[in-house]
N, C-alpha and C positions, 0 to 999 in steps of 0.2 A: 492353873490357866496360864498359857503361854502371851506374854508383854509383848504389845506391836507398838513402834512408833507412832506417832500421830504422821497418817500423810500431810504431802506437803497439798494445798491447793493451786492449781495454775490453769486459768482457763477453767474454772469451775468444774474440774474433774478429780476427781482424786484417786492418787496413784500410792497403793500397798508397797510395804516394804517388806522384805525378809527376818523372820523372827531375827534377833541379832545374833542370839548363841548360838544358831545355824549359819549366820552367813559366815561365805570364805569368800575372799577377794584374789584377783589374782590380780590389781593394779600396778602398770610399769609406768606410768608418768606421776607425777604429786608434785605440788607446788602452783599457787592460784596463775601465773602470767604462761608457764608450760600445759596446764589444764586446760586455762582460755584457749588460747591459741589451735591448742589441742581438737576442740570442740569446735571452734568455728572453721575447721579447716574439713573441708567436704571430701574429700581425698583420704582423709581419715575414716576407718569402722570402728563405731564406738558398742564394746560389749557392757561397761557399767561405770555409773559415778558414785562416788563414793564423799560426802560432805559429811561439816557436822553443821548443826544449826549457825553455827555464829558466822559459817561462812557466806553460808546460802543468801543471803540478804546480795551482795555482791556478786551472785552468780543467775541471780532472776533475770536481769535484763535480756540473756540470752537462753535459757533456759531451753523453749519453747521450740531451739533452731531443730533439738534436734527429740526424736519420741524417746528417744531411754531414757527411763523414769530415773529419777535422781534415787539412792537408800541414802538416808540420813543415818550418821554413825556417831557414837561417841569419840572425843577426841584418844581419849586413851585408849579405843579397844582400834582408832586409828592406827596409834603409834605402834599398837604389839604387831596389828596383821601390814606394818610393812616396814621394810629392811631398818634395823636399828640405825637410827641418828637420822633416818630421813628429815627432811626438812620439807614436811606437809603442806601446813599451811591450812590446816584441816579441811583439804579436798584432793582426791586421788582419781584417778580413769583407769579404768582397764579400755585397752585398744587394740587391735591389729598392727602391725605393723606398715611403715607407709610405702606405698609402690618402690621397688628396688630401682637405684640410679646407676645405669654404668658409664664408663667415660666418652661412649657415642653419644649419649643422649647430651652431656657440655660441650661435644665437642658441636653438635647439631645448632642446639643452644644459643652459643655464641659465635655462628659462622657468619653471621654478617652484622656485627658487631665492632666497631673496628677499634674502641680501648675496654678492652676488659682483665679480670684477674680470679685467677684461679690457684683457690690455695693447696699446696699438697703438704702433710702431715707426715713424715718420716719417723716412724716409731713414737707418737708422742700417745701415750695409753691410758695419763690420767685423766678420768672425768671430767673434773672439775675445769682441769689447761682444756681440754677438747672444746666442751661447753663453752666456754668465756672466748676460746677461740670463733668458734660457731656465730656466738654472738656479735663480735666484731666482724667477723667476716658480712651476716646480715648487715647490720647498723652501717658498712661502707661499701657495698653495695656489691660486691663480690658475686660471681657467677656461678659457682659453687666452691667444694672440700674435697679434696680426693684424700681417700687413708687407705691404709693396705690393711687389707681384707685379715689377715691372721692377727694380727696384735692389737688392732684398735676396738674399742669397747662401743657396745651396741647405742642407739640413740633414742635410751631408753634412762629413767630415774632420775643419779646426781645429773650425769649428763645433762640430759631436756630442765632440769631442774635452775642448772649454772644457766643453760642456753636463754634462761627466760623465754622461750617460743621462738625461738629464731630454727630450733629444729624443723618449726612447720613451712618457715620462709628462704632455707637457704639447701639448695642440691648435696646430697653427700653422696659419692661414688666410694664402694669399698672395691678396692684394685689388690689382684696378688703380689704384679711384680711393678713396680714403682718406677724403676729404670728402663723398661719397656714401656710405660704409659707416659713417660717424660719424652722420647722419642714417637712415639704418635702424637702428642700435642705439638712437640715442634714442626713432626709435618705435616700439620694443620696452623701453620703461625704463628706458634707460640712462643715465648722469648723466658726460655727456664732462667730463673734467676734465682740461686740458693742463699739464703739468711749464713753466714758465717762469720764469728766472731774474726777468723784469718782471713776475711774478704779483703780484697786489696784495694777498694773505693767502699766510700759511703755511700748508701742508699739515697741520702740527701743530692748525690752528686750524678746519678744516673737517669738515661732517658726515662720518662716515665709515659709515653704514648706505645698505642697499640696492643697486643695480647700479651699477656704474664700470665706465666705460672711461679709463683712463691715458694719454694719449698723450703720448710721447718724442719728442722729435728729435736730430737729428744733432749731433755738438759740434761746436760753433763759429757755426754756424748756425741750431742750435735748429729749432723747428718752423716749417715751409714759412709764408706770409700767411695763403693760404688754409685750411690746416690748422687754424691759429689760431682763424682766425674760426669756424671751427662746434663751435671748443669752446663748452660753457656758461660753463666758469670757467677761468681760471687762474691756477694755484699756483705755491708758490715751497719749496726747502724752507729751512729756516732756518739758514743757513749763515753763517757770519761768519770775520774774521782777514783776512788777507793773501790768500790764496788760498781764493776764496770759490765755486769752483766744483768739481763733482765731476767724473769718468767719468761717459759716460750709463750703464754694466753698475752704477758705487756707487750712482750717484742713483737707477735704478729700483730696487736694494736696499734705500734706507734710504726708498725713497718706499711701496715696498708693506706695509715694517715698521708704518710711519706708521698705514696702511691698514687695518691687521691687529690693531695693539695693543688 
């Protein structure tokens, strides 16, 4: 005789789960603050949750927002059905992916807006810097992300995982060509200003009213020639000592603070 979990009770109804040696998960978000998020963001299709007991306690108060029945899972049979070293938290979603953002819909956005910041993302591909980028961008109130559509990674796992949910609260435009979309923001008002360690003012030292776009590049390589070039200006932030360089996820942190103070 095939073992079913015990349902979970919510609302006096009780909701079956799938044998567990049968179930397969195809979940792309995990981690409890990217799940939440995840879940209470109605713009989102949610196809399955995937918890284990110990979490579930902390995931009832919302529970109810939305009808897909929770399956309760073991934590271990979590860990094999998703990406090794995930960082769970023992609860995972399968979702849809969210409405696509392209650079009309920021530029719409924040047309009558008159100090905003827009960050752009120049080859930076890891997760984790994207994520943590994501996350600061949210947390300082940033209008959205633009990244180029071929190299940057989806906004799906470690990604949403690092972002703590700021995936559900901050716009990401995926753009082809980066040099072309930096000239349509300028004319729409934009005042490109590129992160370079060779900038010839500090970021501490420049106007900081009206519309920005940020653009970042990758470490070690910083921002592409061409990239360069259609900034307006480039900054630097003021670093000093021994190790005089940051993370690109610090330096857009302490570059948007800059921005923001």
């Amino acid at each position: 005789m095939k073992k079913y979990k015990q349902p979970y009770k919510n609302s006096d109804k009780k909701r079956q789960y799938t044998p567990e040696k049968k179930r397969r998960i195809a979940a792309n978000l995990w981690g409890t603050h990217a799940v939440r998020e995840a879940w209470l963001n109605q713009d989102r299709t949610v196809r399955g949750l995937y918890i284990t007991e110990d979490a579930l306690g902390a995931f009832k108060d919302i529970l109810s927002l939305r009808k897909t029945p929770p399956s309760v899972i073991e934590k271990k049979e979590l860990d094999r059905l998703l990406p090794p070293g995930a960082v769970h938290q023992g609860i995972a979603l399968h979702t849809e992916p969210l409405p696509e953002v392209f650079i009309q819909d920021l530029i719409i956005k924040t047309k009558n807006i008159e100090n905003t910041i827009i960050l752009m993302l120049d080859q930076v591909t890891d997760p984790h810097n994207v994520g943590a980028i994501l996350r600061s961008a949210s947390a300082f109130g940033a209008a959205g992300v633009i990244m180029q559509r071929k190299y940057s990674p989806e906004l799906t796992g470690t990604l949403a995982k690092t972002a703590s949910g700021a995936v559900e609260h901050i716009s990401v435009a995926y753009e082809i060509n980066l040099s072309d979309t930096l000239d349509l923001l300028k004319e729409n008002g934009f005042f490109a200003m590129g992160l370079d360690e060779r900038g010839d003012q500090s970021i501490s030292h420049i106007k900081k009213e009206g519309k920005i776009v940020l653009v970042l590049g990758a470490e070690g390589t910083g921002l592409r020639p061409k990239v360069r070039e259609h900034c307006d200006h480039l900054v630097r932030l003021p670093t000093q000592g021994a190790i005089a360089s940051l993370n690109v996820s610090n330096a857009a942190a302490v570059a948007l603070y800059a921005l923001v103070a």
